[in-house]
C-alpha positions as CSV (number, residue, x, y, z in Angstrom):
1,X,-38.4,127.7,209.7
2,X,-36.8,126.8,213.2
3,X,-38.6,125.8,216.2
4,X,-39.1,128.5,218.7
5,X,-37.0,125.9,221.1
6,X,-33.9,126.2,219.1
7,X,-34.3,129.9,218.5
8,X,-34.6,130.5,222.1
9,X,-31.5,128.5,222.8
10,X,-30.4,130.4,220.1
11,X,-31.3,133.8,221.9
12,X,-29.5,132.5,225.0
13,X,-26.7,131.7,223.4
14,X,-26.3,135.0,221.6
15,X,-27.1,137.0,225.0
16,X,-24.1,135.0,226.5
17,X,-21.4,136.2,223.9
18,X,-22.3,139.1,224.1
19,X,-22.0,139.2,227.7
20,X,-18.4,138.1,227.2
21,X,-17.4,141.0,224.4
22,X,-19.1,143.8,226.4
23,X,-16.8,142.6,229.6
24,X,-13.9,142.5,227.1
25,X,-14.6,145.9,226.3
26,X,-14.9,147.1,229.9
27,X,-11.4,145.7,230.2
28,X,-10.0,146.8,227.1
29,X,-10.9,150.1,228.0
30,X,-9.7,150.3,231.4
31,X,-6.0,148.7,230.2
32,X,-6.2,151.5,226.9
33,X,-6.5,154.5,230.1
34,X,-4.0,153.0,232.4
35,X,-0.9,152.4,228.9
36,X,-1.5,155.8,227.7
37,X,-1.0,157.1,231.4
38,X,2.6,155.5,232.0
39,X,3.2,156.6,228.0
40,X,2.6,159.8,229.3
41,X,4.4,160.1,232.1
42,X,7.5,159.0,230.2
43,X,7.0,160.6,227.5
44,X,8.4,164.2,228.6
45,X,11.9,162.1,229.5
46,X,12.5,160.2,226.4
47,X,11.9,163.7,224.4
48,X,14.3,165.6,226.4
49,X,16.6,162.4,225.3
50,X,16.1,163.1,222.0
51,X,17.1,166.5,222.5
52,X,19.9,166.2,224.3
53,X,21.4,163.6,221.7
54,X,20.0,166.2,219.0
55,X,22.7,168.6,220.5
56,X,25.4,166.0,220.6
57,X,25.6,164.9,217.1
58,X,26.8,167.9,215.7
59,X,30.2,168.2,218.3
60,X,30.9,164.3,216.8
61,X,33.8,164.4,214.1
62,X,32.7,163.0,210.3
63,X,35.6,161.2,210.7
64,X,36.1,158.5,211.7
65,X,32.5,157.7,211.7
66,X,30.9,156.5,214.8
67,X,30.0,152.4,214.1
68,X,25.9,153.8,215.0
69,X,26.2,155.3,212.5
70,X,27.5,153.0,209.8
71,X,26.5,152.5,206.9
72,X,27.7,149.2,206.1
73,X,27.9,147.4,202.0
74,X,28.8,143.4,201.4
75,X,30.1,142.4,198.3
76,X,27.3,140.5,197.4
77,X,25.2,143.0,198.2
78,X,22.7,141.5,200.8
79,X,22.8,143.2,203.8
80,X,21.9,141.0,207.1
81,X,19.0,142.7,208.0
82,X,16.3,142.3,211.3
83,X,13.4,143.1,212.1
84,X,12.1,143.5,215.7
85,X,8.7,143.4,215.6
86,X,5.8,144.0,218.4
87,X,2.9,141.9,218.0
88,X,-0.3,141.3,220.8
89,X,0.1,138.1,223.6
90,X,-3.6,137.6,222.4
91,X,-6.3,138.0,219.8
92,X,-9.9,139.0,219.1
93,X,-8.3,142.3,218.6
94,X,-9.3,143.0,214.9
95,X,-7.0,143.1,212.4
96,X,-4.3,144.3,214.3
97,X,-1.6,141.7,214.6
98,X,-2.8,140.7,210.9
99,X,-1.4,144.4,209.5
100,X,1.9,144.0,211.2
101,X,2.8,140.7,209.9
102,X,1.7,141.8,206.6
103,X,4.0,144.6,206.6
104,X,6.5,142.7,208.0
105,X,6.1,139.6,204.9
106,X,6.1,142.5,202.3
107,X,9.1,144.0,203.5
108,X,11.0,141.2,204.2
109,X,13.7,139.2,202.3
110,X,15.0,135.6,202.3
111,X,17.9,135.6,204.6
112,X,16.1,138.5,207.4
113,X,15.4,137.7,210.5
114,X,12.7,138.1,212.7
115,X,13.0,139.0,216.6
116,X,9.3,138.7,217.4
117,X,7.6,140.1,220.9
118,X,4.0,138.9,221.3
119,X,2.7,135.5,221.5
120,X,0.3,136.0,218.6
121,X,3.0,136.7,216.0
122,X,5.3,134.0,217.1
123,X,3.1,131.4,217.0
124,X,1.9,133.0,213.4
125,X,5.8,132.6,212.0
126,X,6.4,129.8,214.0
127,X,7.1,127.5,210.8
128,X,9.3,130.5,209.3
129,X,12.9,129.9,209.1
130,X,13.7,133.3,209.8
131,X,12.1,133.5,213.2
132,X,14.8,133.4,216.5
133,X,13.2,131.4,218.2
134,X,15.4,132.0,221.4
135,X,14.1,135.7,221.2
136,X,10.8,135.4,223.5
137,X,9.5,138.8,225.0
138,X,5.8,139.4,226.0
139,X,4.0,142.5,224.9
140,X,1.8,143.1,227.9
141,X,2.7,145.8,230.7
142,X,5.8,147.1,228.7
143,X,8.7,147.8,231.4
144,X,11.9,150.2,230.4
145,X,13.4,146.6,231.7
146,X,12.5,144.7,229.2
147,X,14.0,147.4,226.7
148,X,16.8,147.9,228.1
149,X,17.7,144.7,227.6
150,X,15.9,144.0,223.9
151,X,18.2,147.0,223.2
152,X,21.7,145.6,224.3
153,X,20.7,142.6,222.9
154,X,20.0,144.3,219.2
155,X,23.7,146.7,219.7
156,X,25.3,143.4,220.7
157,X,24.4,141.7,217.4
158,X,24.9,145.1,215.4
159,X,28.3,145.6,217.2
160,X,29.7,141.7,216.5
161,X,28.8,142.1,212.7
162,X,25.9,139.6,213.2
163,X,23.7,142.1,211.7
164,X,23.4,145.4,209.3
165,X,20.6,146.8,209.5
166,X,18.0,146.6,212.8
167,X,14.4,147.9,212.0
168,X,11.1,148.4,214.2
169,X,8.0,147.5,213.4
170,X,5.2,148.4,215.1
171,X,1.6,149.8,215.0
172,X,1.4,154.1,215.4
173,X,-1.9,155.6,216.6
174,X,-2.6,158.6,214.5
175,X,-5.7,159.2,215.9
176,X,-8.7,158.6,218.8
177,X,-9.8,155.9,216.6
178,X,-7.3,154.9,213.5
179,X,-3.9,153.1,213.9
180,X,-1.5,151.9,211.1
181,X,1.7,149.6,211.2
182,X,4.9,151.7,210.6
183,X,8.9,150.6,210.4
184,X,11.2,153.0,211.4
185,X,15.2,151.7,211.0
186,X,16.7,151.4,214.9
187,X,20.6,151.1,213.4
188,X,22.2,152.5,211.8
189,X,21.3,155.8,213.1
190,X,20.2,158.4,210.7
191,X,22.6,161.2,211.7
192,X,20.6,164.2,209.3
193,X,17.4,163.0,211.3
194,X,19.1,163.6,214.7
195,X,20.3,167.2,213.7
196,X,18.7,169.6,216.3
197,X,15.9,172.2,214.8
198,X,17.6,175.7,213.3
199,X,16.5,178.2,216.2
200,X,18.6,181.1,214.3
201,X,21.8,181.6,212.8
202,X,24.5,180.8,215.2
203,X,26.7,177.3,215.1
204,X,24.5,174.2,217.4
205,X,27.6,173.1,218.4
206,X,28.5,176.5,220.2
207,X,25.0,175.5,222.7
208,X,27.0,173.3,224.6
209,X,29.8,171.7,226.4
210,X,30.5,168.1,226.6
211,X,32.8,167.0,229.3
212,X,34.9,164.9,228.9
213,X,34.4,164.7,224.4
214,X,31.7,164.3,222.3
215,X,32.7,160.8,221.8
216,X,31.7,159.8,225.5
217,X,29.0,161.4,225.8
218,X,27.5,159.7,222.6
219,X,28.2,156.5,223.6
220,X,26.1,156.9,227.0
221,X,23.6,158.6,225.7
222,X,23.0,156.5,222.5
223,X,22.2,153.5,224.1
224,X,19.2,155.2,226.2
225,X,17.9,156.7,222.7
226,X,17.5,153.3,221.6
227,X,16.1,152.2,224.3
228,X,13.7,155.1,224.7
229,X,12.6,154.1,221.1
230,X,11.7,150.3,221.6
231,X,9.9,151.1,224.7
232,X,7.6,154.4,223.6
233,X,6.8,152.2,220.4
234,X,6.3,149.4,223.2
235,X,4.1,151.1,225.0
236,X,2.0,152.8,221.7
237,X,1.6,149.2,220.3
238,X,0.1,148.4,223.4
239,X,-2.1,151.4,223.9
240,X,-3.2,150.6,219.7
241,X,-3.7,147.1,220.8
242,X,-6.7,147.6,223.3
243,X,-7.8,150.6,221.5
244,X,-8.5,147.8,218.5
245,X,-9.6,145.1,220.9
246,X,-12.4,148.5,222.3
247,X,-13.5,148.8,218.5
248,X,-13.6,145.0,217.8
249,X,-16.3,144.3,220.6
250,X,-17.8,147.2,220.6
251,X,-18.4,145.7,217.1
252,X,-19.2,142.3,218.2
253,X,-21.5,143.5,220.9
254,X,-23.4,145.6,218.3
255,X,-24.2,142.7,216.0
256,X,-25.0,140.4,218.8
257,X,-27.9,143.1,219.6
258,X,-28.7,142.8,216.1
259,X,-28.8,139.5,216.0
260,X,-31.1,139.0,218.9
261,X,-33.4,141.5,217.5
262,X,-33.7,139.6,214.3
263,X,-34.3,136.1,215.8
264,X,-36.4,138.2,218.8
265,X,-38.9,138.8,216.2
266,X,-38.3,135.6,214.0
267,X,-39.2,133.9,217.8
268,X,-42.1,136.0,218.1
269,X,-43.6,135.1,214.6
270,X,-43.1,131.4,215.1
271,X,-44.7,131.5,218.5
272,X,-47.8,133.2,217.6
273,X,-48.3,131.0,214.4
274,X,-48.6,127.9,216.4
275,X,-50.6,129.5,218.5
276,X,-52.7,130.7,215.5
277,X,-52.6,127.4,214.7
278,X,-53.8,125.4,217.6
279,X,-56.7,127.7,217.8
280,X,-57.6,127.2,214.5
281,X,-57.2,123.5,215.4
282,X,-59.4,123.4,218.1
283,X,-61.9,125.6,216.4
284,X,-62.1,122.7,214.0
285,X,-62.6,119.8,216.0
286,X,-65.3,122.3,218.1
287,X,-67.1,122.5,215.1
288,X,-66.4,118.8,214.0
289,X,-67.7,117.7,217.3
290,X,-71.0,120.0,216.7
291,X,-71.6,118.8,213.0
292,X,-72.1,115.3,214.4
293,X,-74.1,115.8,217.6
């Protein structure tokens, strides 16, 4: 049995922690209210984006197809594909970064590559062949900056040939308290997926008019899509991240209570046993002393 010293230290040290994980809590909290603020106040935009590009699609000719929209095949059959994937800057958040790069390992193949934003899952595939290494992005405060130019950057590369296939994965809150990792394919775009909704029999493409073509319109409005896209899952990664850093020490602060219960009472015990014992002790030598005299 310990010493009640070292389970007081203990106790102190315990109190301490938790201390630290109920402040990271408070903070966690306060960042998780502040993200899904700005991700609302942009949200309205970025749908009406999708909307309006919803009612372009169907003016564009099937042919020639529009390179967004290109389905591309190699003869040996192994497309060049990348993955741009939104980790956290820091841990202690559960297993959040952990599901991502485990989605991203299962999915990936040999010659992929990996555009990485967070300092947790670039130090993670640091040693991985397929990591750019010149592709550094943060993933706190998420800016439509920052996307804006993550997305030329990715069009560039899918423009040149350098690149296939572009995906995006990232983690999706579904609810108050549950988030997954998801991968949603960036480029090509999936033209049945940007159809507008049927609202009734007439022909979509009599809703509008595009001045000057379809064409020009496309190609301005494409790239804010895109865009729109890496920062709302931006700013929902962010949001999932302190929601899972909340649960995590809320967690941790939980058990430390535990914990200091336990060795509360374990303290407790010891103490009044060696009190029990030096009365006992000096009840003996009382008597002791007595017996003689």
């Amino acid at each position: 049995m310990a010493s009640s010293k070292l389970l007081k230290e203990r106790i102190e040290s315990i109190q301490d922690t938790r201390k630290i994980t109920n402040a990271m809590y408070l903070i966690s909290s306060s960042k998780l209210r502040k993200a899904r603020k700005n991700y609302q106040n942009v949200l309205p935009y970025f749908t009406r984006m999708r909307d309006t590009i919803s009612r372009v699609v169907p003016h564009l000719p099937d042919e020639p197809v529009h390179p967004f929209f290109h389905e591309r095949q190699r003869e040996d059959g192994e497309l060049r594909r990348a993955y741009l994937v939104l980790t956290a800057d820091k841990g202690m958040a559960g297993s959040f970064n952990q599901n991502v790069l485990k989605l991203l390992l299962e999915k990936a193949e040999r010659n992929d590559r990996f555009y990485v934003i967070g300092q947790v899952g670039y130090r993670a595939l640091r040693k991985d062949p397929r990591l750019v290494r010149e592709f550094q992005y943060g993933a706190t405060a998420p800016s439509l900056q920052r996307a804006r130019d993550i997305t030329v950057d990715a069009i560039d590369d899918f423009k040149s040939g350098k690149l296939d296939e572009i995906y995006l994965i990232y983690t999706k809150i579904q609810n108050a308290l549950t988030s997954e990792p998801v991968m949603v394919r960036l480029l090509p775009l999936d033209r049945e997926h940007l159809q507008p909704a049927p609202k009734g029999l007439g022909d979509p493409r009599s809703e509008v008019e595009l001045v000057p073509d379809a064409w020009t319109v496309f190609e301005q409005t494409a790239p804010i899509y895109m865009h729109g896209m890496i920062f709302g899952a931006m700013t929902e990664s962010f949001c999932a991240e302190q929601s899972a850093r909340m649960t995590a020490m809320d967690s941790a602060t939980k058990s430390a209570n535990d914990m200091i219960r336990d060795l509360q009472l374990e303290y407790n015990r010891t103490r009044q046993g060696s009190i029990t014992q030096e009365i006992t002790e000096i009840i003996g030598g009382a008597s002791a002393v007595k017996s003689q005299e």
